[in-house]
RODO-2510 file (C-alpha; in nm, 4 decimals, decimal comma):
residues 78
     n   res          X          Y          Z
     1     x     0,0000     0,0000     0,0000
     2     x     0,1014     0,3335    -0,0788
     3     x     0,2633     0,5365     0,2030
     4     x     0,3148     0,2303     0,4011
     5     x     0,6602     0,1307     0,4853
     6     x     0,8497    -0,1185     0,7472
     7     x     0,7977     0,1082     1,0718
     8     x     0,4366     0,2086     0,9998
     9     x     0,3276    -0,2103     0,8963
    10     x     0,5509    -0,2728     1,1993
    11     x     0,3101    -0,0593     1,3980
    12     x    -0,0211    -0,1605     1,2285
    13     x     0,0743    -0,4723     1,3486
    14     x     0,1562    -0,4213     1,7063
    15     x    -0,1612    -0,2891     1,7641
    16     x    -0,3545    -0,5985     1,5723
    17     x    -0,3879    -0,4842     1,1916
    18     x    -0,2578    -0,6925     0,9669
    19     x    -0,4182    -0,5879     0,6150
    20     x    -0,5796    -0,3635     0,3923
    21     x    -0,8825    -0,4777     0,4533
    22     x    -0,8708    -0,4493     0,9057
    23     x    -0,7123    -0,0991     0,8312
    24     x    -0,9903     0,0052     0,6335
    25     x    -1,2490    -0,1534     0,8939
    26     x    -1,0489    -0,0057     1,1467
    27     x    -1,0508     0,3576     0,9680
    28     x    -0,7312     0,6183     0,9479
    29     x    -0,8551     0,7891     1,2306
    30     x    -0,8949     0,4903     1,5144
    31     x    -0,5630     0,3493     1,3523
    32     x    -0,3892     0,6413     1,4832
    33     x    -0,5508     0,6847     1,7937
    34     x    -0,4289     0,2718     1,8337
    35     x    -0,0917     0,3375     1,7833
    36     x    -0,0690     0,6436     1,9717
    37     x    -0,1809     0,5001     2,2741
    38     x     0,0040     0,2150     2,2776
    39     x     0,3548     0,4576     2,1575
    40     x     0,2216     0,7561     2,4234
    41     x     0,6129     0,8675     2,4008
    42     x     0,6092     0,9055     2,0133
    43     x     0,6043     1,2271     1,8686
    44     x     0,5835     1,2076     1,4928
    45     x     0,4141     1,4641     1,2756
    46     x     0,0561     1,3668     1,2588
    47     x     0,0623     1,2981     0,8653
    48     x     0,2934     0,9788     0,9548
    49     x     0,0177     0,8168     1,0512
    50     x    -0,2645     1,0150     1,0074
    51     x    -0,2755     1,1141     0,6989
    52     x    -0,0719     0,8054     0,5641
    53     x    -0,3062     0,5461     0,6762
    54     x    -0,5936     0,7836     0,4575
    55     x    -0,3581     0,8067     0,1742
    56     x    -0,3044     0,4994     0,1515
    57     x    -0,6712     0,3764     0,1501
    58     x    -0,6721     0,6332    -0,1022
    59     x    -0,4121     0,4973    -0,2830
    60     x    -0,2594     0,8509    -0,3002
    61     x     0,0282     0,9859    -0,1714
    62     x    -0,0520     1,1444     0,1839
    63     x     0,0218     1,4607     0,0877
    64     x    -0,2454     1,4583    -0,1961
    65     x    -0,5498     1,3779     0,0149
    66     x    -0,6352     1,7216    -0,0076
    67     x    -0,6228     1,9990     0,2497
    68     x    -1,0289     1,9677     0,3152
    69     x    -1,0064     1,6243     0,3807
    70     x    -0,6672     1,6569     0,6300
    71     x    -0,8618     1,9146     0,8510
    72     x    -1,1662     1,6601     0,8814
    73     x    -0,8781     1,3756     0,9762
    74     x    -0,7235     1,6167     1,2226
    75     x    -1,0724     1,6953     1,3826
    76     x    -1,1571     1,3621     1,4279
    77     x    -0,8558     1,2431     1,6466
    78     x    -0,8949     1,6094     1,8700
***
């Protein structure tokens, strides 16, 4: 999947996701909020996640999700 490399599969799996499909069940937004919680001591900017996991449901690049769309993501997580 687009925008998904080692680390981020590495922590989609940690926290129980395993494919396409349980990431898109799963959403971009609960996703993050997973791995956050389980890395509280993380600090990556939020579109390392964020707006990866919507890219790459997408299948875009993250940063072509489109500004609109990145303000809804960050409202949703808070």
């Amino acid at each position: 999947m687009k925008n998904i490399g080692k680390k981020i599969a590495d922590r989609l799996n940690a926290v129980g996701i395993f494919s396409e499909n349980e990431l898109r069940i799963v959403g971009p937004v609960e996703a993050h909020r997973m791995i956050k919680e389980l890395y509280p001591n993380e600090t990556l900017p939020v579109c390392y996640y964020l707006y990866s996991f919507e890219g790459a449901l997408c299948d875009k690049h993250w940063d072509h999700i489109g500004k609109e769309r990145k303000r809804e993501l960050k409202e949703e997580v808070g």
